[in-house]
N, C-alpha and C positions, 0 to 999 in steps of 0.2 A: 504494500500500500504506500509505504515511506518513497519505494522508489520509483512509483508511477506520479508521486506529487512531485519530485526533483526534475524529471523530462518535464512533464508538464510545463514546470515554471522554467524551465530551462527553453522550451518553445518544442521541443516533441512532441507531436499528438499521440498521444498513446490508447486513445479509443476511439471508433471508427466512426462517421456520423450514419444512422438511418434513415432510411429513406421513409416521407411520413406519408399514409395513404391519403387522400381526399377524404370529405368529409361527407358521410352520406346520408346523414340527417342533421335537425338544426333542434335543440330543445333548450327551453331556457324558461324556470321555472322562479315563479317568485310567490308570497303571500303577502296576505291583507294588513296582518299584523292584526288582526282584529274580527270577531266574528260577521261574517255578510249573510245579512238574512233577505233582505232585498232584491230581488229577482232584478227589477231595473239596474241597479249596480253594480251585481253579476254579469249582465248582458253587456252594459259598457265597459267595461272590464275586460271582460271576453273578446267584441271589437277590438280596443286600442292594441290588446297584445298579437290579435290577426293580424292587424297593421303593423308590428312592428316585426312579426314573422313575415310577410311579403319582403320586407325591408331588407330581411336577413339574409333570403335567400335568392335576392338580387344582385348579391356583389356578386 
């Protein structure tokens, strides 16, 4: 371990980089922080994150 940090610092790479797949779904979870009983608040809630899922998987 001692002697793969001395290359290292020394400018050796001593591990190889991987290659990263693409990314084949997009999820991104958040809460309320607080209980939603509200059906209206749910449904725009529900919108804005649609929208910011289009968003996402536009780049």
């Amino acid at each position: 371990m001692a002697e793969r940090i001395v290359h290292e610092l020394r400018g050796t790479a001593c591990l190889g980089l991987e290659e990263i797949q693409p990314k084949k779904n997009i999820m991104c979870s958040r809460s309320f922080g607080r209980m939603m009983a509200e059906k209206h608040l749910l449904l725009e809630a529900i919108a804005q994150k649609l929208g910011w899922s289009d968003e996402d998987t536009s780049d």
